[in-house]
Backbone and ligand atoms as CSV (ligand in chain L), in Angstrom:
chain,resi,resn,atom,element,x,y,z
A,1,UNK,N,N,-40.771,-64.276,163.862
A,1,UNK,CA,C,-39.653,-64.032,162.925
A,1,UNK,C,C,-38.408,-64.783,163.396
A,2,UNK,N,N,-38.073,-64.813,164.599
A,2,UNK,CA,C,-36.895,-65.420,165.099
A,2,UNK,C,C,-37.256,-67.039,165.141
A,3,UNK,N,N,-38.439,-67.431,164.646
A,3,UNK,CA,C,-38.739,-69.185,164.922
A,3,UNK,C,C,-37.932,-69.648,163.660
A,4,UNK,N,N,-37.753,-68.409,162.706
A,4,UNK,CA,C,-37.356,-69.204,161.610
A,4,UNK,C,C,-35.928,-69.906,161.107
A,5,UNK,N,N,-35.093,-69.406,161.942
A,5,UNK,CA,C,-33.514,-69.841,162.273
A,5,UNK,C,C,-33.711,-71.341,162.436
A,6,UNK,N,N,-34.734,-71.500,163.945
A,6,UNK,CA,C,-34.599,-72.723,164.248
A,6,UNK,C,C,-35.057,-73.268,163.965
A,7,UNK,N,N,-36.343,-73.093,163.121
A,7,UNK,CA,C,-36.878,-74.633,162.375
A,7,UNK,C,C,-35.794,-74.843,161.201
A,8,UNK,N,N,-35.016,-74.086,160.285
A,8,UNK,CA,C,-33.657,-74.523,159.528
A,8,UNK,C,C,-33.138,-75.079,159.733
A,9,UNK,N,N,-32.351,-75.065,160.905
A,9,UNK,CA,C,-31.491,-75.382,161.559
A,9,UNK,C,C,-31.907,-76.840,161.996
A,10,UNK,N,N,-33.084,-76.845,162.575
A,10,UNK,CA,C,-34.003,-78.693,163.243
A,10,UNK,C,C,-33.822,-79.053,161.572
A,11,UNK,N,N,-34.291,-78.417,160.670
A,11,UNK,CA,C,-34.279,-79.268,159.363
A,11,UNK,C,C,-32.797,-79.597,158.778
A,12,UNK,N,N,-31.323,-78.671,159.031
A,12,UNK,CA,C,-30.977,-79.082,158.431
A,12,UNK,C,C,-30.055,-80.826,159.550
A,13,UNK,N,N,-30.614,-80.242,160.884
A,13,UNK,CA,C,-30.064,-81.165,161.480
A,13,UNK,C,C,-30.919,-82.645,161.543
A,14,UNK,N,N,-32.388,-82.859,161.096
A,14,UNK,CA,C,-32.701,-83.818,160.556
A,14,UNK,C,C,-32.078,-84.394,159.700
A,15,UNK,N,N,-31.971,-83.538,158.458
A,15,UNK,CA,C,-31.028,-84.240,156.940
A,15,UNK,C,C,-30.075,-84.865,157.362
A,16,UNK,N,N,-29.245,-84.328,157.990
A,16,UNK,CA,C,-27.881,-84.725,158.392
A,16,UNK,C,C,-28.026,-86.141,159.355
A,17,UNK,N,N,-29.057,-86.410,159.907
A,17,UNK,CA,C,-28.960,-87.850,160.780
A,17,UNK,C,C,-29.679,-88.621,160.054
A,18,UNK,N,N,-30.596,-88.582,158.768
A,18,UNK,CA,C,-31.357,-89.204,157.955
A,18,UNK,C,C,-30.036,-89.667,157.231
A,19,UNK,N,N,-29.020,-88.473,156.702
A,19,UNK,CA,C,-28.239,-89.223,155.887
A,19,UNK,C,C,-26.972,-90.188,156.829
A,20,UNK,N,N,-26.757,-89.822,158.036
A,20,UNK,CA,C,-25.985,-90.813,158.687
A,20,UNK,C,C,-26.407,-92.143,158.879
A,21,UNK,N,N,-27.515,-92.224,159.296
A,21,UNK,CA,C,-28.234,-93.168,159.868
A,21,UNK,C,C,-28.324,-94.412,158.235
A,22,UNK,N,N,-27.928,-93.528,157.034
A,22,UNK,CA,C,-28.091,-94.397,155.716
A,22,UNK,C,C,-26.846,-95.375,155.564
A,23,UNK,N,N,-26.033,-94.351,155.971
A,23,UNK,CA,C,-24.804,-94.433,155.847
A,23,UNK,C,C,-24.405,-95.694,156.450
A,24,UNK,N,N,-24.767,-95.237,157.549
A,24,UNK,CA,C,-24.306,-96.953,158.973
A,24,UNK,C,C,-25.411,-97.938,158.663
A,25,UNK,N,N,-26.810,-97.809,157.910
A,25,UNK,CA,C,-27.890,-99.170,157.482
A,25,UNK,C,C,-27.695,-99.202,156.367
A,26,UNK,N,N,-26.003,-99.110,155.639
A,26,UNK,CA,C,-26.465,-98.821,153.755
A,26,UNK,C,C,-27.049,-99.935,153.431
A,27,UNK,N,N,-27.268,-100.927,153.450
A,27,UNK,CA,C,-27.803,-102.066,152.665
A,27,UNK,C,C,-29.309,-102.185,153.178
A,28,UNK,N,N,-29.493,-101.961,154.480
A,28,UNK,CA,C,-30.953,-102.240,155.023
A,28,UNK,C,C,-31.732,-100.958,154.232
A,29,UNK,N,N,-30.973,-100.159,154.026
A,29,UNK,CA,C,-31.825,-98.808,154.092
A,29,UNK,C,C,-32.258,-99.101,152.211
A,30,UNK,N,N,-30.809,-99.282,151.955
A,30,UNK,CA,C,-30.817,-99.696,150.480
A,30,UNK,C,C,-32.202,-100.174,150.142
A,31,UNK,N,N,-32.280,-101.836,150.863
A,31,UNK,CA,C,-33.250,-102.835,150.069
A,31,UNK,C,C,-35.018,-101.806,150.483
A,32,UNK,N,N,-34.830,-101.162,151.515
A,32,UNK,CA,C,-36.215,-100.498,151.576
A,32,UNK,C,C,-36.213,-99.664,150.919
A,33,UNK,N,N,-35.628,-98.866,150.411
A,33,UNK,CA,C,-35.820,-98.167,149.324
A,33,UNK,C,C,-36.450,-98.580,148.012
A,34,UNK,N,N,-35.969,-99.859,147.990
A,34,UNK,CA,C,-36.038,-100.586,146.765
A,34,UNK,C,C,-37.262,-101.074,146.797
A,35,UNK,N,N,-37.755,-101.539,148.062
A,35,UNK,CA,C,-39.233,-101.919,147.962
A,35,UNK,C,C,-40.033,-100.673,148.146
A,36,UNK,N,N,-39.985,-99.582,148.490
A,36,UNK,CA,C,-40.626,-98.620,148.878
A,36,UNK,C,C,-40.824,-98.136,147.432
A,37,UNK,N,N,-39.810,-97.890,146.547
A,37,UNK,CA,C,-39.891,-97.032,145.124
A,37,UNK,C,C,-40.398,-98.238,144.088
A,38,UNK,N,N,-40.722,-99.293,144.468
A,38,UNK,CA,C,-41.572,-100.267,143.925
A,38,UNK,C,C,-40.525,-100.891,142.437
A,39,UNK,N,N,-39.128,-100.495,143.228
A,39,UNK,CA,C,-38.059,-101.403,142.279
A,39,UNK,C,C,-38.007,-102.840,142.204
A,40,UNK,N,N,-38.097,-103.287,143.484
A,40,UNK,CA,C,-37.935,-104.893,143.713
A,40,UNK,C,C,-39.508,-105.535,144.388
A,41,UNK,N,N,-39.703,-106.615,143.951
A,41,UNK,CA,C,-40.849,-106.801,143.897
A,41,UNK,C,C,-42.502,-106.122,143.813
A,42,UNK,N,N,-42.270,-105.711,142.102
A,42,UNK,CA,C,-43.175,-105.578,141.653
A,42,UNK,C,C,-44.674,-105.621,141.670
A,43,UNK,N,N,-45.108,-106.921,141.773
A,43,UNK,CA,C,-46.281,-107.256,142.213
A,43,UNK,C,C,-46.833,-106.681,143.527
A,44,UNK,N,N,-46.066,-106.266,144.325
A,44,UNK,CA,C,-45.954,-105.943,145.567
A,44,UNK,C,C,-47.189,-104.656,145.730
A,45,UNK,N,N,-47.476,-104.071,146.874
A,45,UNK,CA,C,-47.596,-103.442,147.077
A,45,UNK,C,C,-47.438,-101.861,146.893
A,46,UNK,N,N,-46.370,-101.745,146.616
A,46,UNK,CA,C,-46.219,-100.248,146.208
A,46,UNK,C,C,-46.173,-100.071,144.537
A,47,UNK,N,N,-46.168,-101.035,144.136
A,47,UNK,CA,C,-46.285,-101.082,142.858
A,47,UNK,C,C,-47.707,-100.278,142.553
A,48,UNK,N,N,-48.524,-100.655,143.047
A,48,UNK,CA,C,-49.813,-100.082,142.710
A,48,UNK,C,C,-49.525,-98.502,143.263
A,49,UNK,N,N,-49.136,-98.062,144.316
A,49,UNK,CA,C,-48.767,-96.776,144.684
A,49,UNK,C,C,-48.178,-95.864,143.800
A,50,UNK,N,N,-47.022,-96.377,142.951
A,50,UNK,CA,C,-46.403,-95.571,142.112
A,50,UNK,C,C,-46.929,-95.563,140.982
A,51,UNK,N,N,-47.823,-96.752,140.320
A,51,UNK,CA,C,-48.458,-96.602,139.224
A,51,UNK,C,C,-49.615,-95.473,138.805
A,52,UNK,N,N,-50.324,-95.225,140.205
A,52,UNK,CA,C,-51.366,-94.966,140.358
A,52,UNK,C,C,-51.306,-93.730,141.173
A,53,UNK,N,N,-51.410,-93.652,142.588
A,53,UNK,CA,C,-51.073,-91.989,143.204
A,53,UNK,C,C,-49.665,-91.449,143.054
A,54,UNK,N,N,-48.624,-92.391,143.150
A,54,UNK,CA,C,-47.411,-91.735,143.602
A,54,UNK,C,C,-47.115,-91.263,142.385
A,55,UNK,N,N,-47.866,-91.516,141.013
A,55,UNK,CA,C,-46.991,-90.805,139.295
A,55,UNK,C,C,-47.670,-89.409,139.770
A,56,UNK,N,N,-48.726,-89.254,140.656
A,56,UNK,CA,C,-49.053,-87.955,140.261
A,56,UNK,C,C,-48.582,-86.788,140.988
A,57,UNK,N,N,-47.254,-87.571,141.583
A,57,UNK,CA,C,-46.393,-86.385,142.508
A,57,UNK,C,C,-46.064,-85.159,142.426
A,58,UNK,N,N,-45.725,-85.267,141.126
A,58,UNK,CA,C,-45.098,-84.132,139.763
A,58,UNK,C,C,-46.279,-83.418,139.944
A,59,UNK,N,N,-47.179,-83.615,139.786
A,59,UNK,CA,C,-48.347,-82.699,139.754
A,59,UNK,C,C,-48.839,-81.769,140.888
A,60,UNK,N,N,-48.026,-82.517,141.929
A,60,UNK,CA,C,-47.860,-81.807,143.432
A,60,UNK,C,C,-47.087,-80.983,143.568
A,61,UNK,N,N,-46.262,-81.461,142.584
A,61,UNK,CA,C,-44.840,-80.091,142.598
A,61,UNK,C,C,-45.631,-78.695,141.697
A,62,UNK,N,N,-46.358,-79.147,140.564
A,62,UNK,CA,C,-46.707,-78.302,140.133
A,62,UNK,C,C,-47.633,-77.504,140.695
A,63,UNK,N,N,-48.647,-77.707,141.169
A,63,UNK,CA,C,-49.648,-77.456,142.446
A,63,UNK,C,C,-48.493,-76.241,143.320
A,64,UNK,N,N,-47.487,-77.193,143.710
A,64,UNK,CA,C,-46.761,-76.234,144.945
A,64,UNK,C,C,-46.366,-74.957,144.188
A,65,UNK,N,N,-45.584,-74.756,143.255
A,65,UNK,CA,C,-45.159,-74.086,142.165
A,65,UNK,C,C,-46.362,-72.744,141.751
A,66,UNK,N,N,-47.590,-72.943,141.430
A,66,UNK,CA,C,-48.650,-72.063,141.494
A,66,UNK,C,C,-49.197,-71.484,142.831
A,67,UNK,N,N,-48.970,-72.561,144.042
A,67,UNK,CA,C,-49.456,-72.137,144.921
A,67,UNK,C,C,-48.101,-71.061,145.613
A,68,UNK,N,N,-46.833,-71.116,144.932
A,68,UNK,CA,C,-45.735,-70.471,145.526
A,68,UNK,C,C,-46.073,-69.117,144.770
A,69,UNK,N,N,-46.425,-68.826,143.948
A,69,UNK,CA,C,-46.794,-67.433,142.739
A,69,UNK,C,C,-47.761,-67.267,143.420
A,70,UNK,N,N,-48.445,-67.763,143.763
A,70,UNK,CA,C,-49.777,-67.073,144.575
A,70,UNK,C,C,-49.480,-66.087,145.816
A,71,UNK,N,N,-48.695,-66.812,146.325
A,71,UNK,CA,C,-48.171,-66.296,147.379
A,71,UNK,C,C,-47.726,-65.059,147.265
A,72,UNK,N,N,-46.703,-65.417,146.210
A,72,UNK,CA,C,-45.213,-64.117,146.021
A,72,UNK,C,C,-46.724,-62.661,145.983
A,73,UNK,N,N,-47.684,-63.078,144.956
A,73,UNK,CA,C,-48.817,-62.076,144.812
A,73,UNK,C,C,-49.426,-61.483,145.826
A,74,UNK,N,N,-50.030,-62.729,146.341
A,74,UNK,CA,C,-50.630,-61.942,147.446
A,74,UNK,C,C,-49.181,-61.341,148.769
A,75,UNK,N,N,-47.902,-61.284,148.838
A,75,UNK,CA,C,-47.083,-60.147,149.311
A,75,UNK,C,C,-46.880,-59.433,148.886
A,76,UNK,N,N,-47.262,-59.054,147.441
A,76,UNK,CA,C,-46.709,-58.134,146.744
A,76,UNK,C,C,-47.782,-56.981,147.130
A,77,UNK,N,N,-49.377,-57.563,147.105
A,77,UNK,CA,C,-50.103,-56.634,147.098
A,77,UNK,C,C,-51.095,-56.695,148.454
A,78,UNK,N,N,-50.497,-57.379,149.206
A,78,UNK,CA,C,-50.932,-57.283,150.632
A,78,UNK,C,C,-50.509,-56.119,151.518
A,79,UNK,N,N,-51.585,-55.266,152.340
A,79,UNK,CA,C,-50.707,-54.454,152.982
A,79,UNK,C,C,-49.873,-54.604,153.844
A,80,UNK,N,N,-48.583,-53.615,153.918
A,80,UNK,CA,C,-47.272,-53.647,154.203
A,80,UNK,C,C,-47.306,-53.597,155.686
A,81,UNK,N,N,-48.571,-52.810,156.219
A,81,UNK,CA,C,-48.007,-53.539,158.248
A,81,UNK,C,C,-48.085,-54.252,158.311
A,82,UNK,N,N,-47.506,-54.857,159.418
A,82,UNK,CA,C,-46.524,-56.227,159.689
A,82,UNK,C,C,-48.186,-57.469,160.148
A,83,UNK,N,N,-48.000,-58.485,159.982
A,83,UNK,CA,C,-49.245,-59.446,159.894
A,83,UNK,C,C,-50.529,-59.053,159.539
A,84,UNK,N,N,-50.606,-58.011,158.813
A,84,UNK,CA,C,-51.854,-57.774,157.981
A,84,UNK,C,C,-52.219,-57.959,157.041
A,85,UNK,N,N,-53.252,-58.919,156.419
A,85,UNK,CA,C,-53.514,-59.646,155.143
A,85,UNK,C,C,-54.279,-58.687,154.343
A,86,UNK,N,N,-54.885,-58.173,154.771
A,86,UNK,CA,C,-55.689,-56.982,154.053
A,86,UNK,C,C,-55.333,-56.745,152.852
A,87,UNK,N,N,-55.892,-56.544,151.765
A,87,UNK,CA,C,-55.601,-56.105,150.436
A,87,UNK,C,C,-54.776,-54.590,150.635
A,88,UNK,N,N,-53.211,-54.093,150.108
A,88,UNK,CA,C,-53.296,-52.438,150.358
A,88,UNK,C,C,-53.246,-51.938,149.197
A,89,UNK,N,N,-53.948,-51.074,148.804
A,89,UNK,CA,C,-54.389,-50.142,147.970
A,89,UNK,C,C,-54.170,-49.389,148.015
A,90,UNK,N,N,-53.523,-48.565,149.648
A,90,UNK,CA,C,-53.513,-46.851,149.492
A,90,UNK,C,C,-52.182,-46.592,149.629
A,91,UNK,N,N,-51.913,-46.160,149.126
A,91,UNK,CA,C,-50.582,-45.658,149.062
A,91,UNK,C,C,-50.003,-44.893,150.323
A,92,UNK,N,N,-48.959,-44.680,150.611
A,92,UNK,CA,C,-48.823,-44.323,151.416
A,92,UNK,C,C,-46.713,-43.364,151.417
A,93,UNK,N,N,-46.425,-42.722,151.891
A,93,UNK,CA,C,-45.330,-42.174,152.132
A,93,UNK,C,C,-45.155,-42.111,150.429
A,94,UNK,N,N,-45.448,-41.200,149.800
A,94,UNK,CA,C,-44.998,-41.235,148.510
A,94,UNK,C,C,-45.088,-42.436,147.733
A,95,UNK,N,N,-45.897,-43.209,147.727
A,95,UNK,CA,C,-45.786,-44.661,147.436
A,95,UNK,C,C,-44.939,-45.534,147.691
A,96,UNK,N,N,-44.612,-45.422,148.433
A,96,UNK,CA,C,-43.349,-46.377,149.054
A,96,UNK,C,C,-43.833,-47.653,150.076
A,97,UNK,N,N,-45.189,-47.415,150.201
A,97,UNK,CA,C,-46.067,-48.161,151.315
A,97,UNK,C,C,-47.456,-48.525,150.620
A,98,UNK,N,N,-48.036,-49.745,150.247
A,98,UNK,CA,C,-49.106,-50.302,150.014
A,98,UNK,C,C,-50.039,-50.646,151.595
A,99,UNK,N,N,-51.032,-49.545,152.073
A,99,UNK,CA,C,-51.248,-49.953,152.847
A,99,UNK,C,C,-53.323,-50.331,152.847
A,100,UNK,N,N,-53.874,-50.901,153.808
A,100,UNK,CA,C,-55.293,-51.251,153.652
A,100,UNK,C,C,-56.108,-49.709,154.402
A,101,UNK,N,N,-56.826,-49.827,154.241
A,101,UNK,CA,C,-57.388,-48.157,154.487
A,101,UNK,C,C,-57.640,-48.666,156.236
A,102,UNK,N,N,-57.656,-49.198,157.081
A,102,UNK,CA,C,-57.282,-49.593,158.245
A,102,UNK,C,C,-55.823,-49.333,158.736
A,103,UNK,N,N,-54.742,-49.467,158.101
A,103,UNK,CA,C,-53.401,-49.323,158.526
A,103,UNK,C,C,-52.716,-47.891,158.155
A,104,UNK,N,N,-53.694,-47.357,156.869
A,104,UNK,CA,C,-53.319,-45.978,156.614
A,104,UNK,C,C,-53.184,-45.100,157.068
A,105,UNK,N,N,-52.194,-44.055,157.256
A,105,UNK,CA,C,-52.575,-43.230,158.373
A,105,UNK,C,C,-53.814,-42.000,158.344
A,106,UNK,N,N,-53.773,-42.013,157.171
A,106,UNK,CA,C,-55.004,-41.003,156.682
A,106,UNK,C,C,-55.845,-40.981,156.870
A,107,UNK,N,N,-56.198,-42.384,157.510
A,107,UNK,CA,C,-57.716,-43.013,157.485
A,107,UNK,C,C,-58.598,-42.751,159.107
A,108,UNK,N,N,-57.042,-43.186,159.412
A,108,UNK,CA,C,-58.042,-43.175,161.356
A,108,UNK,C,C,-58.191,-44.739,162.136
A,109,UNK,N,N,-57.711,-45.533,160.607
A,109,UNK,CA,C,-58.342,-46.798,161.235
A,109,UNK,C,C,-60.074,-47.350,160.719
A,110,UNK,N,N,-60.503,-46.383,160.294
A,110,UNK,CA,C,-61.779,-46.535,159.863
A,110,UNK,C,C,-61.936,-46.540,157.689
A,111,UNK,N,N,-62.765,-46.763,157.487
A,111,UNK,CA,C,-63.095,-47.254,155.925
A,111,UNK,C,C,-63.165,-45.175,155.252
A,112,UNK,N,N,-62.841,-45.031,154.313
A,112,UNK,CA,C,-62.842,-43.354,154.291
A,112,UNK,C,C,-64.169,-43.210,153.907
A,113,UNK,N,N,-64.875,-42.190,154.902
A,113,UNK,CA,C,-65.881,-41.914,154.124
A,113,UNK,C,C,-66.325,-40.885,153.039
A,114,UNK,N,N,-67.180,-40.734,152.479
A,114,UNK,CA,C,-67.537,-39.687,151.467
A,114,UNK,C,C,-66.954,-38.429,151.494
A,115,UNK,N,N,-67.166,-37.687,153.111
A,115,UNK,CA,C,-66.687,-36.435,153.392
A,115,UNK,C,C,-65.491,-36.816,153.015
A,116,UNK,N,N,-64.607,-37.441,154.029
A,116,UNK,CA,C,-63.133,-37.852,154.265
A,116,UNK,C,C,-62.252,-37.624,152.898
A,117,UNK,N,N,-63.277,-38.415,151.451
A,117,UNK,CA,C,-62.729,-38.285,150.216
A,117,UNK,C,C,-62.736,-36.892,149.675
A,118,UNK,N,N,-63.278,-36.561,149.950
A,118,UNK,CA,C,-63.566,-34.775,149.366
A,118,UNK,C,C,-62.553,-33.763,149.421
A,119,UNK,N,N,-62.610,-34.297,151.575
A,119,UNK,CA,C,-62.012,-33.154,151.629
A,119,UNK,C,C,-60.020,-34.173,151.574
A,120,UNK,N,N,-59.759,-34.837,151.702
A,120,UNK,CA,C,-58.393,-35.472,151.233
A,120,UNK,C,C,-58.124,-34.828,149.658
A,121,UNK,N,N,-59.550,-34.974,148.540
A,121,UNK,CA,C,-59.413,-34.763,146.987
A,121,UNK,C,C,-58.787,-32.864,147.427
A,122,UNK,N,N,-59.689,-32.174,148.022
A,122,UNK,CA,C,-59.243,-30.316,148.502
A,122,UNK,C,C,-58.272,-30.162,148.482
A,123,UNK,N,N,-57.476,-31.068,149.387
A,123,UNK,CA,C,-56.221,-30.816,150.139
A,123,UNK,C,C,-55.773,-31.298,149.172
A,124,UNK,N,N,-55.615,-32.169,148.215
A,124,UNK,CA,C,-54.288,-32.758,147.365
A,124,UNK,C,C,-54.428,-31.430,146.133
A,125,UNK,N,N,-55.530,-31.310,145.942
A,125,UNK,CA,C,-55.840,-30.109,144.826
A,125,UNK,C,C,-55.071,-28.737,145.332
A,126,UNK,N,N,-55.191,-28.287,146.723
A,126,UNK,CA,C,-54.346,-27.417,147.453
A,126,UNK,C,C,-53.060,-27.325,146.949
A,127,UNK,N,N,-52.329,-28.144,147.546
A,127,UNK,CA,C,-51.382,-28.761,147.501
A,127,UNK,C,C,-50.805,-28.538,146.511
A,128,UNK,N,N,-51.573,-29.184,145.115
A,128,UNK,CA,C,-50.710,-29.392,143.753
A,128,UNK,C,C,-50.778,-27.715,143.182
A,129,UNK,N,N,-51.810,-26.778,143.548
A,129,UNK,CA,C,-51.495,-25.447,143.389
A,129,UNK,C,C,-50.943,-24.887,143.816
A,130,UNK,N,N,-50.423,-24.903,145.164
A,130,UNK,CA,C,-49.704,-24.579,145.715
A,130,UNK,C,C,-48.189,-24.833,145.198
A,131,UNK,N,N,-48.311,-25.833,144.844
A,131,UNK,CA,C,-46.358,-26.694,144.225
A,131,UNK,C,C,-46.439,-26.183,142.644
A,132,UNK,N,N,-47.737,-25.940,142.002
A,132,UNK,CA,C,-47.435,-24.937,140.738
A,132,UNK,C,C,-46.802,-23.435,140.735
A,133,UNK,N,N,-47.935,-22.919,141.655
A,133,UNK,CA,C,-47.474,-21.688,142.109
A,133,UNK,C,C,-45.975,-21.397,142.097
A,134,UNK,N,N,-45.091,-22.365,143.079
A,134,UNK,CA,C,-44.160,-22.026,143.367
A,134,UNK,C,C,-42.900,-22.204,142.267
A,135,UNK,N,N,-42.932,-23.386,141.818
A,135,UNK,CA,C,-42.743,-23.743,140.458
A,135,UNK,C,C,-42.922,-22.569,139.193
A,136,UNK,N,N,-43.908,-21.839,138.916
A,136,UNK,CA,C,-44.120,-20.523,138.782
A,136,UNK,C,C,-43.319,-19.516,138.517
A,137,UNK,N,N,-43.471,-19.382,140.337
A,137,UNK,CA,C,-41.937,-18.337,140.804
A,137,UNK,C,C,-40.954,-18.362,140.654
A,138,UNK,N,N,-40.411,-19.689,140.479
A,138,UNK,CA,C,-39.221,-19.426,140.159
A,138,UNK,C,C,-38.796,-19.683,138.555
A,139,UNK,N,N,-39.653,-20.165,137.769
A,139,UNK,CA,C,-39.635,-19.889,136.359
A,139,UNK,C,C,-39.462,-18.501,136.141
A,140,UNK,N,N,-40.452,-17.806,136.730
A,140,UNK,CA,C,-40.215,-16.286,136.344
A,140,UNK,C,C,-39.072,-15.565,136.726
A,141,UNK,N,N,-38.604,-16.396,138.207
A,141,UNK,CA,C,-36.960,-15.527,138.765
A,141,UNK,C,C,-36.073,-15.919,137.433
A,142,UNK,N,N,-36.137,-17.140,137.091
A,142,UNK,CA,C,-34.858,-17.823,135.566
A,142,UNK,C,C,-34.854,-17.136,135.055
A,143,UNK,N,N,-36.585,-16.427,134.326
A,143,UNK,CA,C,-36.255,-15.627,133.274
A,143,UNK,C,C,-35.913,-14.179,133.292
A,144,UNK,N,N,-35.949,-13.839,134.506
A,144,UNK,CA,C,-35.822,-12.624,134.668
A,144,UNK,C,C,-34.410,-12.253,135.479
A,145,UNK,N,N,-33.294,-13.332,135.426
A,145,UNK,CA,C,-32.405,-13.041,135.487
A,145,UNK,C,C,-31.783,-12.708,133.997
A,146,UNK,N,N,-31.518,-13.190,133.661
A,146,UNK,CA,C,-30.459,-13.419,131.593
A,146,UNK,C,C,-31.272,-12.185,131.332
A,147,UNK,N,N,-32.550,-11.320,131.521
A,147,UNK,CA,C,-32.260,-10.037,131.423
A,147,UNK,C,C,-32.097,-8.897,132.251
A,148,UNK,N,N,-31.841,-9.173,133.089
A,148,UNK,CA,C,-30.968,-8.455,133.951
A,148,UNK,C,C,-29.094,-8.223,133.730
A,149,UNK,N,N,-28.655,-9.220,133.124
A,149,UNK,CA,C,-27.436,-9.750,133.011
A,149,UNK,C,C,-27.174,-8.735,131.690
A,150,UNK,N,N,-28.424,-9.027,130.466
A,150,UNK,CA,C,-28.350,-8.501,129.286
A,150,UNK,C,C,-28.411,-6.762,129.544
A,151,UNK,N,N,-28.809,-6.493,130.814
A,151,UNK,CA,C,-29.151,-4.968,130.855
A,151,UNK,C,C,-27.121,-4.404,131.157
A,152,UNK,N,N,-26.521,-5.174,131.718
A,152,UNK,CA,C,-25.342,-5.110,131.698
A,152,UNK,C,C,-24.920,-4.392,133.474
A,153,UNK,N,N,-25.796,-5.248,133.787
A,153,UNK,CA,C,-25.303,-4.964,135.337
A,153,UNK,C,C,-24.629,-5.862,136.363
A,154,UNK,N,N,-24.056,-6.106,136.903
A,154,UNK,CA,C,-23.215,-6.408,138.314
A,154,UNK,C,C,-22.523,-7.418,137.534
A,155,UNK,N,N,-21.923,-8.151,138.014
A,155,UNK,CA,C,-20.161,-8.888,137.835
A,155,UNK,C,C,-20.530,-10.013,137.097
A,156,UNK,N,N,-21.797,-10.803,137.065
A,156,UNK,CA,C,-22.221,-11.890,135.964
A,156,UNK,C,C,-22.581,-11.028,134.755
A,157,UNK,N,N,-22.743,-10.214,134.199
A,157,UNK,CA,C,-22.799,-9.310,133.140
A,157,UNK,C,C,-21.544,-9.022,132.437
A,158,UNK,N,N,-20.514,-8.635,133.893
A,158,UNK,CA,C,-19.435,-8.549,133.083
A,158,UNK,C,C,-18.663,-10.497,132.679
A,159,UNK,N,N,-18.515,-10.869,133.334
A,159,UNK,CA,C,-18.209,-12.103,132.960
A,159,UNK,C,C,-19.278,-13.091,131.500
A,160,UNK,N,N,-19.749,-12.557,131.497
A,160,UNK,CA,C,-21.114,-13.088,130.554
A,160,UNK,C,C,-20.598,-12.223,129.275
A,161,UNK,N,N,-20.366,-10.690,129.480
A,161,UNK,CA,C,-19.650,-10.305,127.810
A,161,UNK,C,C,-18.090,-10.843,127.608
A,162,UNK,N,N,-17.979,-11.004,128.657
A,162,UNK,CA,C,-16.135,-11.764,128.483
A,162,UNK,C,C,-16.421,-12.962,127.630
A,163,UNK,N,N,-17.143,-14.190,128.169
A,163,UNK,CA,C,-17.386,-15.004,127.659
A,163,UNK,C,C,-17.373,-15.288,125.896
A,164,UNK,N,N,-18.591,-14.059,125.856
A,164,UNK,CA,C,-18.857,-13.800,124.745
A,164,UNK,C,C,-18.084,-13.141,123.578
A,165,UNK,N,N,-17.501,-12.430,123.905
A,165,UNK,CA,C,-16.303,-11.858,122.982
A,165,UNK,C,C,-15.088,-13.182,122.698
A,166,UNK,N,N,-14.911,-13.395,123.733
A,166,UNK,CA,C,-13.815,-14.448,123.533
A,166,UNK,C,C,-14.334,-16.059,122.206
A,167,UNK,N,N,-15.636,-16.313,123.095
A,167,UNK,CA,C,-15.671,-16.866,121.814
A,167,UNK,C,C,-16.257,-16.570,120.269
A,168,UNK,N,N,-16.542,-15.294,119.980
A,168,UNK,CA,C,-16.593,-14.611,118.889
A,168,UNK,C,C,-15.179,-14.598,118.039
A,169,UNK,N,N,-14.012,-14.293,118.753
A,169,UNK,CA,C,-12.820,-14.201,118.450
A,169,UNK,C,C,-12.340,-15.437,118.293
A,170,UNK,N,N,-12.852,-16.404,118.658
A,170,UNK,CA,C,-12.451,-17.877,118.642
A,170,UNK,C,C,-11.779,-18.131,116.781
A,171,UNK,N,N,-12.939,-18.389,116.212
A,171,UNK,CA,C,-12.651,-18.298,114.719
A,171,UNK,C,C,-12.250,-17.620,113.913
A,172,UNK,N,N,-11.874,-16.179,114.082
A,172,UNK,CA,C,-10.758,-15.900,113.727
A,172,UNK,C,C,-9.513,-16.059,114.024
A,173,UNK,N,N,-8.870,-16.571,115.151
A,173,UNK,CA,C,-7.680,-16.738,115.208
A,173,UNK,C,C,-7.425,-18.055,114.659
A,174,UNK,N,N,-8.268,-19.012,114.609
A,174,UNK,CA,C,-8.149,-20.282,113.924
A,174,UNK,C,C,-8.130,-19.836,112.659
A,175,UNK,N,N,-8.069,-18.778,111.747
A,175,UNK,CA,C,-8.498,-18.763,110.247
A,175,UNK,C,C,-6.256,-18.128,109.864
L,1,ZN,ZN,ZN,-53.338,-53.427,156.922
């Protein structure tokens, strides 16, 4: 991870002496250019280069261009520990982690087997009854407060008919 500063850095300090070095040979550098991009003498040698392999450069760019989407893909859906190419599939921390059933922690390191799925399927089934259940409970505490309130007991009862009177009275004093 840290190599990558300095190969930037070597590159951008190449550019920078490629373009000096133009700078102080402008005319030498010039006329090779000119024969190199098969501007000046035609018949020449590179003429056949650009006619022939070098038109199909563009096509290299395009090449690079698919092969750059390929890429972005396979990071997108590669698993997330660090230098592992592995396809990840399993989810992991709430889905927040694409990981390969090797890097998972669920797994062990090993491929899941049959049992492994069963009893993982138990436990998530557990689980999600368990988070109904509770979910449940406290539906039933909601509703079984507002009649408690309606029975006309403790200090949200009284504030709850205040409420209520007041805005009953609302529209008549507007009339
Ligand atoms: Zn992995």
């Amino acid at each position: 991870m840290r190599r990558r500063p300095i190969i930037t850095v070597g590159l951008i300090c190449a550019a920078v002496a490629g373009v000096v070095l133009w700078v102080i040979h402008g005319r030498l550098v010039g006329h090779w250019l000119q024969v190199h991009t098969g501007t000046v003498n035609e018949p020449g040698p590179y003429y056949g280069f650009w006619s022939g392999f070098g038109s199909d450069l563009t096509e290299f760019g395009i090449i690079g261009a698919i092969a750059t989407g390929v890429y972005q893909l396979v990071r997108k859906y590669n698993c997330h520990h660090p230098g592992c190419w592995r396809v990840g599939n399993h989810l992991a921390a709430g889905g927040e982690f694409m990981l390969c059933y090797r890097h998972h922690p669920g797994y062990q390191g090993k491929k899941p087997t049959h049992d492994l799925i069963q009893r993982m399927h138990r436990e998530h089934l557990e689980r999600q009854a368990a988070m109904l259940g509770q979910l449940h409970e406290v539906h039933e505490q909601l509703i079984a407060k507002p009649a408690a309130a309606h029975r006309g007991s403790g200090p949200d009862a009284a504030t709850a008919q205040a409420t209520r009177s007041a805005n009953a009275q609302a529209p008549r004093d507007a009339e």
